[in-house]
CHARMM-style PDB file with segment names, atoms N, HN, CA, C and O in Angstrom:
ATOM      1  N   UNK     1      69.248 127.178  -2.974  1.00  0.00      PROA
ATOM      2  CA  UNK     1      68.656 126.585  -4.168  1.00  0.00      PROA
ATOM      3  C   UNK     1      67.275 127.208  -4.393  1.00  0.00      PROA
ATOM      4  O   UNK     1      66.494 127.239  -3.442  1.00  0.00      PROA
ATOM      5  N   UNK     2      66.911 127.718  -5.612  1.00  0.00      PROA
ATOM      6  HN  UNK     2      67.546 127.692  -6.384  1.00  0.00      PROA
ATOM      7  CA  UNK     2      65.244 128.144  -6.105  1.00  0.00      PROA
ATOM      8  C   UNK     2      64.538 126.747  -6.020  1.00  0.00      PROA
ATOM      9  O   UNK     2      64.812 125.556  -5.873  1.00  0.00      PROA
ATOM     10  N   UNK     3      63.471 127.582  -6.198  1.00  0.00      PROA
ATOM     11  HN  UNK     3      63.248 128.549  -6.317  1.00  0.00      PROA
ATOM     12  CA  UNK     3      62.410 126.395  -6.548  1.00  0.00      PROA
ATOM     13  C   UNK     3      62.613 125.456  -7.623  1.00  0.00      PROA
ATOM     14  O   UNK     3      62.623 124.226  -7.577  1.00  0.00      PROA
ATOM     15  N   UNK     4      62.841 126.572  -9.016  1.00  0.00      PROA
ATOM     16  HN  UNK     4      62.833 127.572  -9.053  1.00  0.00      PROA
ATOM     17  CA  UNK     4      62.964 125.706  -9.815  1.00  0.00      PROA
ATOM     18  C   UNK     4      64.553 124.851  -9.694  1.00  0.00      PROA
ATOM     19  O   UNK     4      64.295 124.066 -10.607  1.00  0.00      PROA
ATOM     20  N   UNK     5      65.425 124.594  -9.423  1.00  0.00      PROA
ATOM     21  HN  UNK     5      65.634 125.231  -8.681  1.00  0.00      PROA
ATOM     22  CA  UNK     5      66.245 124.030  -8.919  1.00  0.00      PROA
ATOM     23  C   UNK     5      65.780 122.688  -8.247  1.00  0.00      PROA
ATOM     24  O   UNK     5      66.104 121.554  -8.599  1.00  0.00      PROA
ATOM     25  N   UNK     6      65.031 123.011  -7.304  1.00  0.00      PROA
ATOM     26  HN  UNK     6      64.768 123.933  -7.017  1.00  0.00      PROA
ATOM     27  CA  UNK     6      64.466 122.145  -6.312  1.00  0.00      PROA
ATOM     28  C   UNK     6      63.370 121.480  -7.339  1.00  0.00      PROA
ATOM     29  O   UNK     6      63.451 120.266  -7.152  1.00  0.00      PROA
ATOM     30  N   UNK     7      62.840 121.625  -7.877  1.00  0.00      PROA
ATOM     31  HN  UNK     7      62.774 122.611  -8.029  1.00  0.00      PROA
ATOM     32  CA  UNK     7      61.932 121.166  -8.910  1.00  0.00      PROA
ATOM     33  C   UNK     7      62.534 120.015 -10.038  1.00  0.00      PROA
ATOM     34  O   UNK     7      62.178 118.892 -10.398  1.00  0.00      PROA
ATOM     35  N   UNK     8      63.456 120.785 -10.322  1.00  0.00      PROA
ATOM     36  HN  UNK     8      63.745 121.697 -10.030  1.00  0.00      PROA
ATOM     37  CA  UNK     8      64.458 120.219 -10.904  1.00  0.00      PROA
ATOM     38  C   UNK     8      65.292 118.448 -10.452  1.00  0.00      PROA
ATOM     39  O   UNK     8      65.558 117.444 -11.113  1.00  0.00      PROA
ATOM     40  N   UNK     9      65.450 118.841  -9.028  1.00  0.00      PROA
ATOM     41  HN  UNK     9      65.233 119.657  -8.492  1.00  0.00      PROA
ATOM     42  CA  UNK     9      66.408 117.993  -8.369  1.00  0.00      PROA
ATOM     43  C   UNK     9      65.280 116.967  -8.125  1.00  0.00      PROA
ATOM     44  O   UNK     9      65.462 115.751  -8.193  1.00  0.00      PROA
ATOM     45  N   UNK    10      64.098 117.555  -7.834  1.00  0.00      PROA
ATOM     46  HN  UNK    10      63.951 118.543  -7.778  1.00  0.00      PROA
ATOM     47  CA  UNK    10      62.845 116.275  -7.641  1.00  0.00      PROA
ATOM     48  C   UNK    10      62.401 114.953  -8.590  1.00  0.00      PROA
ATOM     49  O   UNK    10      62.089 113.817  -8.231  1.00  0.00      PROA
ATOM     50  N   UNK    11      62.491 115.517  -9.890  1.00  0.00      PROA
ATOM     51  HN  UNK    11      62.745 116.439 -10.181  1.00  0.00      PROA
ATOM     52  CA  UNK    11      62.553 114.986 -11.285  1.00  0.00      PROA
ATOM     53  C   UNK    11      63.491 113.986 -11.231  1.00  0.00      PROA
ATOM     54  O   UNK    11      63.214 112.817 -11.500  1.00  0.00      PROA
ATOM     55  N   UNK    12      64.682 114.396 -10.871  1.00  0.00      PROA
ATOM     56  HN  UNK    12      64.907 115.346 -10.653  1.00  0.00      PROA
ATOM     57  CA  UNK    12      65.863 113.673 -11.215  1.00  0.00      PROA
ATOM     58  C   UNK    12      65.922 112.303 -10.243  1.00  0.00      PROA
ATOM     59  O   UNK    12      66.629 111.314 -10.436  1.00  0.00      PROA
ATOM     60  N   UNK    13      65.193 112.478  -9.393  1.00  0.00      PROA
ATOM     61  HN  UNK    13      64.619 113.281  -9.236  1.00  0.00      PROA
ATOM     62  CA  UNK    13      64.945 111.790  -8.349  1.00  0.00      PROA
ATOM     63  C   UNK    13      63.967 110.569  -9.105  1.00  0.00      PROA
ATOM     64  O   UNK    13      64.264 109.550  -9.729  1.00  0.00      PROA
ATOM     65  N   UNK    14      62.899 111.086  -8.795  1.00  0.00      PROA
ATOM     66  HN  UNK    14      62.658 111.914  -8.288  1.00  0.00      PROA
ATOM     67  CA  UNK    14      61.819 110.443  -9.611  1.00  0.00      PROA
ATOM     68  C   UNK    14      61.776 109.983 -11.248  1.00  0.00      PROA
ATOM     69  O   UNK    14      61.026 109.199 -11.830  1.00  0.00      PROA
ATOM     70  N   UNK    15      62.461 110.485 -11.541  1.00  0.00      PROA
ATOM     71  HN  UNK    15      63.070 111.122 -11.068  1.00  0.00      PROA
ATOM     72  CA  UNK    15      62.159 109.719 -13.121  1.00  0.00      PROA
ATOM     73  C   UNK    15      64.031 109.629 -13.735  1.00  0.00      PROA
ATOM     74  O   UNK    15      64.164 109.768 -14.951  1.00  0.00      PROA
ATOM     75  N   UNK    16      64.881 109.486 -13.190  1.00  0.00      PROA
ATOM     76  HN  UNK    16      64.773 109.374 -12.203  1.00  0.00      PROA
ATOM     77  CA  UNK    16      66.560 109.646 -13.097  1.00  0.00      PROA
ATOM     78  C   UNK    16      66.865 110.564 -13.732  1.00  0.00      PROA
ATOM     79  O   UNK    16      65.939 111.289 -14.098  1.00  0.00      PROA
ATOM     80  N   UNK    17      68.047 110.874 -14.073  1.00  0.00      PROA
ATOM     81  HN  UNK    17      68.798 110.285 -13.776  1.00  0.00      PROA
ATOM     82  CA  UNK    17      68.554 112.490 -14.567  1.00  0.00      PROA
ATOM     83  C   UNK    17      68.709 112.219 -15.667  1.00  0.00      PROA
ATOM     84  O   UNK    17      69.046 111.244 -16.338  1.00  0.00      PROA
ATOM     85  N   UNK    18      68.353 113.445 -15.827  1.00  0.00      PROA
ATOM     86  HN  UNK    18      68.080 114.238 -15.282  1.00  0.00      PROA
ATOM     87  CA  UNK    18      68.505 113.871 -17.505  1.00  0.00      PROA
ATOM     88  C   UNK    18      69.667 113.089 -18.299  1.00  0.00      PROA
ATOM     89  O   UNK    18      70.856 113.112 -17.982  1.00  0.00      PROA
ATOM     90  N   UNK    19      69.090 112.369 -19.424  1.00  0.00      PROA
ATOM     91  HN  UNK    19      68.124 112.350 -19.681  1.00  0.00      PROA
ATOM     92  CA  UNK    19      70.154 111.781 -20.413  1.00  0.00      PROA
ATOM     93  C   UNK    19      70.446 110.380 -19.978  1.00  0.00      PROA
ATOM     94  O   UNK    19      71.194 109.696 -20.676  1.00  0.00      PROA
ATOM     95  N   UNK    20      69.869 109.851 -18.782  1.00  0.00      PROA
ATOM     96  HN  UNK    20      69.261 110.407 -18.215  1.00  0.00      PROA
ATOM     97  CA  UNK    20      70.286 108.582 -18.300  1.00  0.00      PROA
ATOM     98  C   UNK    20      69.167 107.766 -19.053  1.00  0.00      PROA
ATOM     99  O   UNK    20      68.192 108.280 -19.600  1.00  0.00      PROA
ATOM    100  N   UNK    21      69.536 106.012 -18.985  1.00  0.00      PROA
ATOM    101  HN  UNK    21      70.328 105.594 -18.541  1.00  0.00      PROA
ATOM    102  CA  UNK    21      68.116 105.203 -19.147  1.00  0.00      PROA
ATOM    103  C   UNK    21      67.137 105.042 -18.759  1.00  0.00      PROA
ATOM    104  O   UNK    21      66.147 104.603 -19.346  1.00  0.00      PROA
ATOM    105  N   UNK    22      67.279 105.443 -17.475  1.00  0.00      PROA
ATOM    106  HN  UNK    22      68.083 105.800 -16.998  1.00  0.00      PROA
ATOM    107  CA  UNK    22      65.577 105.432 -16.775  1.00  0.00      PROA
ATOM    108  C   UNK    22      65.467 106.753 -16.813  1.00  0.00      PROA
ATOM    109  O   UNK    22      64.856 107.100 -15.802  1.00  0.00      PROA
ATOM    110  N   UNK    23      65.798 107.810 -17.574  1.00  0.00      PROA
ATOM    111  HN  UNK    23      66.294 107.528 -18.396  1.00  0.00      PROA
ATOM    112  CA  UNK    23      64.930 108.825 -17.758  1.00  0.00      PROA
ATOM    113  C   UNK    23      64.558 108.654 -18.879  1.00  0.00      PROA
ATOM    114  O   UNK    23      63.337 108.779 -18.973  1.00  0.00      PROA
ATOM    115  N   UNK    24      65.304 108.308 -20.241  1.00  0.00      PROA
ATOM    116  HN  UNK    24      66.296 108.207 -20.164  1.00  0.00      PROA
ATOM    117  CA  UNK    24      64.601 107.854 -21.315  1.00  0.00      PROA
ATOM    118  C   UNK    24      63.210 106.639 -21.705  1.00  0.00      PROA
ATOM    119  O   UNK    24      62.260 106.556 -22.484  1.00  0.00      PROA
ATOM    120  N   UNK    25      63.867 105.825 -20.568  1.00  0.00      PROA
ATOM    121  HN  UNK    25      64.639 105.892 -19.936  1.00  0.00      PROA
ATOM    122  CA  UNK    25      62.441 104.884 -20.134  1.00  0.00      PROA
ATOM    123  C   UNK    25      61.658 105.420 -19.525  1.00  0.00      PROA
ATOM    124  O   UNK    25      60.692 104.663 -19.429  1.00  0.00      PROA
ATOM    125  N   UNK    26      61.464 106.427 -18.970  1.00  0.00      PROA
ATOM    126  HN  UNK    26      62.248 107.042 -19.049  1.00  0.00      PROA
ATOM    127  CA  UNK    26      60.681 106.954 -18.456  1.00  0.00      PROA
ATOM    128  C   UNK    26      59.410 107.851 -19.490  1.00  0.00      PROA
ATOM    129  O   UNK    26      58.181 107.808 -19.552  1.00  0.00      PROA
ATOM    130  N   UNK    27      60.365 108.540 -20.118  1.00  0.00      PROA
ATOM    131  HN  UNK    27      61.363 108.575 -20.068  1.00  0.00      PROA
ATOM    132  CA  UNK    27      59.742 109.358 -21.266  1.00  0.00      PROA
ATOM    133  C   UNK    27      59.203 108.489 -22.251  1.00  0.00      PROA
ATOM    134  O   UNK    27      58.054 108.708 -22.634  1.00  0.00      PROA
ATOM    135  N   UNK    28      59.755 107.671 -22.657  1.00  0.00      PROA
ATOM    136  HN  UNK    28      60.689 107.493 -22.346  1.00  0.00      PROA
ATOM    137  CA  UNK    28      58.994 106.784 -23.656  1.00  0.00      PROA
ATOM    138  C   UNK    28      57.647 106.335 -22.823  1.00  0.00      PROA
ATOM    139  O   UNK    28      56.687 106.545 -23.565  1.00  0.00      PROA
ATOM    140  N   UNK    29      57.322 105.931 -21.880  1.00  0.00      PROA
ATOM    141  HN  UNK    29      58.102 105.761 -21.277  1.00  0.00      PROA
ATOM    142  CA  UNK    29      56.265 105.472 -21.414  1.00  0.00      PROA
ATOM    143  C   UNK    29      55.694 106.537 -21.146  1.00  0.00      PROA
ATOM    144  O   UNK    29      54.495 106.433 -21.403  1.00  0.00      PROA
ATOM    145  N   UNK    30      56.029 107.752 -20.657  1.00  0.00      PROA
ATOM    146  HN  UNK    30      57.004 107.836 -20.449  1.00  0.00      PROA
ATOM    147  CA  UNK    30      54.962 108.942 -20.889  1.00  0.00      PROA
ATOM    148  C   UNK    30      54.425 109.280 -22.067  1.00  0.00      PROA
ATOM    149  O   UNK    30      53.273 109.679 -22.240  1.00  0.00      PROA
ATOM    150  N   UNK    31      55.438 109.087 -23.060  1.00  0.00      PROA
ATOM    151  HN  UNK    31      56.374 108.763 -22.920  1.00  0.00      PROA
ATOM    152  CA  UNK    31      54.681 109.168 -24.499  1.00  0.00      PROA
ATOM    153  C   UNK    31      53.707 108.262 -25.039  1.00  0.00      PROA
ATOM    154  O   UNK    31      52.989 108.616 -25.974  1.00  0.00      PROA
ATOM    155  N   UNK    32      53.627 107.122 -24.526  1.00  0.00      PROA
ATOM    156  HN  UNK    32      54.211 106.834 -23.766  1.00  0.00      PROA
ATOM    157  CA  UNK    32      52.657 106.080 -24.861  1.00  0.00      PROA
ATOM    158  C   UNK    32      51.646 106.205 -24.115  1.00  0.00      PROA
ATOM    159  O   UNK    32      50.612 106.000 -24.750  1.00  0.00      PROA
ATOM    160  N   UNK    33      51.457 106.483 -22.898  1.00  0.00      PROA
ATOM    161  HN  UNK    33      52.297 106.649 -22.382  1.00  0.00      PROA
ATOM    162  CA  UNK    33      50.838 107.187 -21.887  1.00  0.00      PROA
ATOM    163  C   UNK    33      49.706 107.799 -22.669  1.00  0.00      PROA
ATOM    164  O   UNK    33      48.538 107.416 -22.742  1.00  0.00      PROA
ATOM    165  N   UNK    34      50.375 108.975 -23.318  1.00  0.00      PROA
ATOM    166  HN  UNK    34      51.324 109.286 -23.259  1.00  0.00      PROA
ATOM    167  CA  UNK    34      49.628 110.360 -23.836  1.00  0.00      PROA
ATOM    168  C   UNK    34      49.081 109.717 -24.947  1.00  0.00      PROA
ATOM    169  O   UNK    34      47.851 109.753 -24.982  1.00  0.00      PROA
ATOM    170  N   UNK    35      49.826 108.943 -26.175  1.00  0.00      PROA
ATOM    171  HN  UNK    35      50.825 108.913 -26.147  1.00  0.00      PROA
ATOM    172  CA  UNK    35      49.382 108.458 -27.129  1.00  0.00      PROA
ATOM    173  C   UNK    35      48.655 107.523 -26.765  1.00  0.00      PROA
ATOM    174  O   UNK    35      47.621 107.982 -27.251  1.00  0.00      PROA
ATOM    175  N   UNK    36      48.259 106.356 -26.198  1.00  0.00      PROA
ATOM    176  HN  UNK    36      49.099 105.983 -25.803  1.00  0.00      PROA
ATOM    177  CA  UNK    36      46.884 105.673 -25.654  1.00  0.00      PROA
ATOM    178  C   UNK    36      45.482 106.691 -25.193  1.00  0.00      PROA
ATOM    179  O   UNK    36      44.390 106.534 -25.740  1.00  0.00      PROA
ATOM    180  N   UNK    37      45.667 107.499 -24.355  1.00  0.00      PROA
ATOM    181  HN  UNK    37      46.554 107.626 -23.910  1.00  0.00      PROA
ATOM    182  CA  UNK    37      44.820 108.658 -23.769  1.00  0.00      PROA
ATOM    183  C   UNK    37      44.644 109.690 -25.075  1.00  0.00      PROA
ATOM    184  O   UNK    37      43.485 110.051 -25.275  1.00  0.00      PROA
ATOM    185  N   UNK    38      45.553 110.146 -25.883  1.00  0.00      PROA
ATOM    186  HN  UNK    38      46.495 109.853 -25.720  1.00  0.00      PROA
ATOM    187  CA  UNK    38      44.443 110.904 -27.178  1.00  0.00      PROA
ATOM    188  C   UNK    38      43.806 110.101 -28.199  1.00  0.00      PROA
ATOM    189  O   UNK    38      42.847 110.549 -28.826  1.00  0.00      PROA
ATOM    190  N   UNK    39      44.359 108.734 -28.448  1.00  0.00      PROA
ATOM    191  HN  UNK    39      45.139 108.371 -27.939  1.00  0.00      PROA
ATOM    192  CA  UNK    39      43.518 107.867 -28.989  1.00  0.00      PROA
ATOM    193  C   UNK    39      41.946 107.472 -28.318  1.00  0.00      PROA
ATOM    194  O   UNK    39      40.934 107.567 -29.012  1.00  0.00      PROA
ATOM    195  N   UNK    40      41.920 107.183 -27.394  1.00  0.00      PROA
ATOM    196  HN  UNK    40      42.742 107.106 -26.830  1.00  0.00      PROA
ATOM    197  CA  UNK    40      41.010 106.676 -26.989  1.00  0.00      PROA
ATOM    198  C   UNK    40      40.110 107.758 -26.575  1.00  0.00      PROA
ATOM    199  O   UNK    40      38.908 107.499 -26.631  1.00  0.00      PROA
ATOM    200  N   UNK    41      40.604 109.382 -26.011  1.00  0.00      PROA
ATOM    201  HN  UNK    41      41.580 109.592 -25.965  1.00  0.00      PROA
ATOM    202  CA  UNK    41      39.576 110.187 -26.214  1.00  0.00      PROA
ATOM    203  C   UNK    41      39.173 110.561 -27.353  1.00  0.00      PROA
ATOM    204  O   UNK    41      37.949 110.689 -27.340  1.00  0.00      PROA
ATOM    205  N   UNK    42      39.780 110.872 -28.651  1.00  0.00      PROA
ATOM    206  HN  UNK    42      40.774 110.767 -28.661  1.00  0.00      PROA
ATOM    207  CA  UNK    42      39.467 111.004 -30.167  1.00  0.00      PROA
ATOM    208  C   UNK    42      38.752 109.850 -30.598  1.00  0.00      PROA
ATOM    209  O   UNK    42      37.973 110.267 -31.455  1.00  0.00      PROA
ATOM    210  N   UNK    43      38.607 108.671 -30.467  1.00  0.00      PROA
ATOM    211  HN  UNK    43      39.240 108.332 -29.770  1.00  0.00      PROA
ATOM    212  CA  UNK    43      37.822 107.591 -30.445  1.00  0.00      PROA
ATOM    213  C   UNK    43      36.277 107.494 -30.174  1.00  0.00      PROA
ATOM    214  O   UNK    43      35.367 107.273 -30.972  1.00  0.00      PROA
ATOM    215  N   UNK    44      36.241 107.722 -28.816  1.00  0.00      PROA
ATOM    216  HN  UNK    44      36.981 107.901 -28.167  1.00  0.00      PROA
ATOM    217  CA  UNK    44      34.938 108.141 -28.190  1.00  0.00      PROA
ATOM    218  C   UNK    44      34.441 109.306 -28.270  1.00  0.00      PROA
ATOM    219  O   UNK    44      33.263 109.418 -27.930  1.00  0.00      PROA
ATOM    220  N   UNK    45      35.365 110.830 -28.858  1.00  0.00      PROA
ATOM    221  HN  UNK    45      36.322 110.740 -29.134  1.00  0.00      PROA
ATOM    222  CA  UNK    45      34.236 111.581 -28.926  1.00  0.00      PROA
ATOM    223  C   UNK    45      33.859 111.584 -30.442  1.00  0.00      PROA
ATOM    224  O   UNK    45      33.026 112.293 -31.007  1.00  0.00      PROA
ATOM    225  N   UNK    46      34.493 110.834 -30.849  1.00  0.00      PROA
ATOM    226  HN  UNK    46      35.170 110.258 -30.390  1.00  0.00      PROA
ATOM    227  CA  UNK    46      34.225 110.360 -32.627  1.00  0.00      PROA
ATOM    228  C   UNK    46      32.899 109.625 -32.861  1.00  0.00      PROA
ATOM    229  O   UNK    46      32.289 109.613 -33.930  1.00  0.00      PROA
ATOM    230  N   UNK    47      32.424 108.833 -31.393  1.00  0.00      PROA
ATOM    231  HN  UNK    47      32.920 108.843 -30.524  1.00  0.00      PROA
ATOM    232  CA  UNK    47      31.464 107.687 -31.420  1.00  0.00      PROA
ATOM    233  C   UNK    47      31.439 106.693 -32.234  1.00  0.00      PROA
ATOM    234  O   UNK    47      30.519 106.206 -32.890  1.00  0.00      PROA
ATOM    235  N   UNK    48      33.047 106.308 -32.089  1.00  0.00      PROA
ATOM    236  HN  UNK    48      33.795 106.704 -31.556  1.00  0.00      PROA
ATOM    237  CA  UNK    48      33.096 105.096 -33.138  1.00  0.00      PROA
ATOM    238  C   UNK    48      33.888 104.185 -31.848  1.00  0.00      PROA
ATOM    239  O   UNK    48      34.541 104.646 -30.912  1.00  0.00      PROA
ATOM    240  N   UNK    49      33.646 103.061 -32.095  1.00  0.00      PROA
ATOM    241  HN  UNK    49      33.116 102.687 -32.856  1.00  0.00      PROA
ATOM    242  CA  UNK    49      33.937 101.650 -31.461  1.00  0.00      PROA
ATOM    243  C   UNK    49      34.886 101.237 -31.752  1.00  0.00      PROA
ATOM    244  O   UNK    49      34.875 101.216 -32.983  1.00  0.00      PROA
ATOM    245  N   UNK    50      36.130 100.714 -31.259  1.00  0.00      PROA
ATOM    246  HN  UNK    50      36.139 100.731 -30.259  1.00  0.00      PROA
ATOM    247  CA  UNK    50      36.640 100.221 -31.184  1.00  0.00      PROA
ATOM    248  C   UNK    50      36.792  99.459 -32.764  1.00  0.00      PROA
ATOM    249  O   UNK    50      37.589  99.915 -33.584  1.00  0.00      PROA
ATOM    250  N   UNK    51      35.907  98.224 -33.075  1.00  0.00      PROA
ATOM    251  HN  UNK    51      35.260  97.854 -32.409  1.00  0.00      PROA
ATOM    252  CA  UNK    51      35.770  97.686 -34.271  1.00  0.00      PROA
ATOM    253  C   UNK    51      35.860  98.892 -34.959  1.00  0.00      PROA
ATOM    254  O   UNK    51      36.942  99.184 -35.468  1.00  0.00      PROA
ATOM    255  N   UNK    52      35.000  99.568 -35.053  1.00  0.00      PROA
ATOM    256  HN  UNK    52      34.121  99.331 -34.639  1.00  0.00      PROA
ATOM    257  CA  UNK    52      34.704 100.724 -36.192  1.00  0.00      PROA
ATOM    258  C   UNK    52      36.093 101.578 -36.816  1.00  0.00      PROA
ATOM    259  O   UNK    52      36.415 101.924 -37.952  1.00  0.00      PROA
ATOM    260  N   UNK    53      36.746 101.728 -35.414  1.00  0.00      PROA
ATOM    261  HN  UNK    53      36.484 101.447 -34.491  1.00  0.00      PROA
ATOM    262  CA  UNK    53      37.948 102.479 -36.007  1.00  0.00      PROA
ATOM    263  C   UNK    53      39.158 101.904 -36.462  1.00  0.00      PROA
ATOM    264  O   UNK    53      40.148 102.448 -36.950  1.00  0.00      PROA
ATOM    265  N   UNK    54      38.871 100.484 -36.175  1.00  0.00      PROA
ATOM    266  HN  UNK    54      38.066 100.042 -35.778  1.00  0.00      PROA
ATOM    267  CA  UNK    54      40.138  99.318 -36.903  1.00  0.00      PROA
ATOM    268  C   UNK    54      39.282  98.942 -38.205  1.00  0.00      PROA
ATOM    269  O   UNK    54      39.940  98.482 -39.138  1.00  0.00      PROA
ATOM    270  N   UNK    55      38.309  99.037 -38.333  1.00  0.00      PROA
ATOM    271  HN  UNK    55      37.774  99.410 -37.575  1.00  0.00      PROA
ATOM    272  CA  UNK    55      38.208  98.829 -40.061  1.00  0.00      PROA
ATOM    273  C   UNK    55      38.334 100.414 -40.868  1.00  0.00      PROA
ATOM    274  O   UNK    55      38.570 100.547 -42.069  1.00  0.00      PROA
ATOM    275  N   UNK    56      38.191 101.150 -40.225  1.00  0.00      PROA
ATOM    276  HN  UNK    56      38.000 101.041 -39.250  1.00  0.00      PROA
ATOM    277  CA  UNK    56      38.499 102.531 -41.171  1.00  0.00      PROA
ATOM    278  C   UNK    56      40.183 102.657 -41.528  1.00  0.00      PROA
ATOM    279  O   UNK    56      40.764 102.947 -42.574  1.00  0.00      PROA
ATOM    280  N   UNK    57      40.692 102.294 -40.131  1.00  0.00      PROA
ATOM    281  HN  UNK    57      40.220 102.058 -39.281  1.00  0.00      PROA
ATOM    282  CA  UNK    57      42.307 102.090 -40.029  1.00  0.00      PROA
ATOM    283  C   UNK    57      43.012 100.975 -40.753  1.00  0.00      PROA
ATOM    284  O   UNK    57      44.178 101.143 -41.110  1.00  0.00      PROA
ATOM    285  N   UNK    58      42.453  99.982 -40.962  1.00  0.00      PROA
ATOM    286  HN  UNK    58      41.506  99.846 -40.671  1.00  0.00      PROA
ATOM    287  CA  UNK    58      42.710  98.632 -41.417  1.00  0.00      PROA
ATOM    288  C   UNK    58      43.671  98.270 -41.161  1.00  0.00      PROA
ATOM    289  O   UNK    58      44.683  98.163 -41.854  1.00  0.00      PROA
ATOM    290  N   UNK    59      43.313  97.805 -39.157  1.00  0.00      PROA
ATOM    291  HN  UNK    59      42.492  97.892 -38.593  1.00  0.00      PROA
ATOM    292  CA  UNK    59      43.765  97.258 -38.191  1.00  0.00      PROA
ATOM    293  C   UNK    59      42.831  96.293 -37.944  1.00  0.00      PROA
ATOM    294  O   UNK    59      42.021  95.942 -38.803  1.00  0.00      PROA
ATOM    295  N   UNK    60      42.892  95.653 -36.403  1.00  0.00      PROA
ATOM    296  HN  UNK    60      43.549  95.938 -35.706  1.00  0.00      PROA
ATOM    297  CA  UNK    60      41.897  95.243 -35.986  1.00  0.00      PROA
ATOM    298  C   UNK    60      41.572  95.566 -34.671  1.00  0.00      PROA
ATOM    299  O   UNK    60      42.481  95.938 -33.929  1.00  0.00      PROA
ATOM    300  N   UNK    61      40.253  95.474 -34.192  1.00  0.00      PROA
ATOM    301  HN  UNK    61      39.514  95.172 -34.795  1.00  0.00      PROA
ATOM    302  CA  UNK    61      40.126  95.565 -32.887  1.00  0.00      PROA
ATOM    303  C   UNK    61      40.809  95.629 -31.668  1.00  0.00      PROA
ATOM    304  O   UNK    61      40.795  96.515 -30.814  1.00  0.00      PROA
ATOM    305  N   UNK    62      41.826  93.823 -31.734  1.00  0.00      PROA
ATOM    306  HN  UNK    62      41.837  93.103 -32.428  1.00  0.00      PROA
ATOM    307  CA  UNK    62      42.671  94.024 -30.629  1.00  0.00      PROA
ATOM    308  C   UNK    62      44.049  94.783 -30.749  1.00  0.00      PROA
ATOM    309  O   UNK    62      44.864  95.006 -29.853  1.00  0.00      PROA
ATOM    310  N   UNK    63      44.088  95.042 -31.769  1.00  0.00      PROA
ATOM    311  HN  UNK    63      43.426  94.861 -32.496  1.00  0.00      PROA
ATOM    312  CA  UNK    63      45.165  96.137 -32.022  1.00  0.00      PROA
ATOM    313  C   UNK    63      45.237  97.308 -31.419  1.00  0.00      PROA
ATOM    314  O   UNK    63      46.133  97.874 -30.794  1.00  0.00      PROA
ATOM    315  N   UNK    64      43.786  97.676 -31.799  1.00  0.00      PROA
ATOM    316  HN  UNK    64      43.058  97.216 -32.307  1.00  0.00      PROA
ATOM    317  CA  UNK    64      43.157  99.215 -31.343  1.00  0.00      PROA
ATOM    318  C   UNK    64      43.190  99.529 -29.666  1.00  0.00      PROA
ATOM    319  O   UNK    64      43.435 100.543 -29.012  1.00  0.00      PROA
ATOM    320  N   UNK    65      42.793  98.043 -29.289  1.00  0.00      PROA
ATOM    321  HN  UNK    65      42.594  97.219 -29.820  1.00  0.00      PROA
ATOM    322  CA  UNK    65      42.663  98.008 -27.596  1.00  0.00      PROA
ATOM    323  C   UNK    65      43.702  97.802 -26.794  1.00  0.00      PROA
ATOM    324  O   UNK    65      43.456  97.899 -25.592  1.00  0.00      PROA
ATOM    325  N   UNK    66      45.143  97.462 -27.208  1.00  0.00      PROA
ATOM    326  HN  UNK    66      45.343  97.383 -28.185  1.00  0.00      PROA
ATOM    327  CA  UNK    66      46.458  97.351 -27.036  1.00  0.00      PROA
ATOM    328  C   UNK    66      46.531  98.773 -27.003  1.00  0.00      PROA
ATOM    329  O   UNK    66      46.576  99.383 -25.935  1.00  0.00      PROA
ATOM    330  N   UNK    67      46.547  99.398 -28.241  1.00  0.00      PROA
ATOM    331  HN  UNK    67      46.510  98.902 -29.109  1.00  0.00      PROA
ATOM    332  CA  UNK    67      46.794 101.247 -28.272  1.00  0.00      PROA
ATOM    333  C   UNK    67      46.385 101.648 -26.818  1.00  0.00      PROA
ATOM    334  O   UNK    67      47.097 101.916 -25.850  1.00  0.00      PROA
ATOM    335  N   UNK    68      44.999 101.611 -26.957  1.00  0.00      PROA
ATOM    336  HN  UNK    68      44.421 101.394 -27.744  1.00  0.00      PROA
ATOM    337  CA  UNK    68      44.678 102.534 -25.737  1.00  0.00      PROA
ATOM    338  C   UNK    68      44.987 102.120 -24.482  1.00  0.00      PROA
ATOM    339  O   UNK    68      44.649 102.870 -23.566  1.00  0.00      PROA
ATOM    340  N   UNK    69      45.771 100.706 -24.114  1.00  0.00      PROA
ATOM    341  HN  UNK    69      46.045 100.097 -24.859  1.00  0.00      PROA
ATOM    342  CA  UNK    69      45.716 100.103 -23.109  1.00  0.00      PROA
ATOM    343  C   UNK    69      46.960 100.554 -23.155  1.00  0.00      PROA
ATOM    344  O   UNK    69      47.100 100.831 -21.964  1.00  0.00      PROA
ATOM    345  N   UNK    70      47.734 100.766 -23.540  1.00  0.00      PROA
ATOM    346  HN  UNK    70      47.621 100.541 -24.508  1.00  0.00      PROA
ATOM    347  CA  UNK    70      49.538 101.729 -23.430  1.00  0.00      PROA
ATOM    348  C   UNK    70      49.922 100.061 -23.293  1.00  0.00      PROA
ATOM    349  O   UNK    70      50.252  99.580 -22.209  1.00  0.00      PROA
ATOM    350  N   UNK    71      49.831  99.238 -24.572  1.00  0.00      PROA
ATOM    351  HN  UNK    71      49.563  99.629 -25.452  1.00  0.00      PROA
ATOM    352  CA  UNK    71      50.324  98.034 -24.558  1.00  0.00      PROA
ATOM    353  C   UNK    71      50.701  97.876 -25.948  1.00  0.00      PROA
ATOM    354  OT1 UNK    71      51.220  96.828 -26.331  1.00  0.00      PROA
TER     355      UNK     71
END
């Protein structure tokens, strides 16, 4: 077996194989993951607050803090 093989087989391990539900559950929470983490760095290097960016958004606050909390 290569590496990537073995790389491969590790994945499948850890996050289940390709096409199953807990690999799709898996990926969805990596995507929320990423989408909380570029929100909240685009946020702060914006220097806007929390409040600030739910009234530009016309959200609210705890909305905003759910986002970044991957909630």
């Amino acid at each position: 077996m290569n590496k990537l093989n073995d790389f491969s087989a590790k994945l499948d391990e850890i996050l289940g194989k390709e096409g199953s539900d807990e690999r799709n559950e898996n990926r969805v929470l990596a995507m929320q993951e990423y989408v909380s983490e570029s929100l909240l760095k685009a946020r702060k290097s914006s220097g806007l607050s929390q409040e600030a960016l739910a009234k530009r958004i016309g959200t609210t606050k705890a909305y905003v803090s759910k986002i970044e909390n991957g909630r």
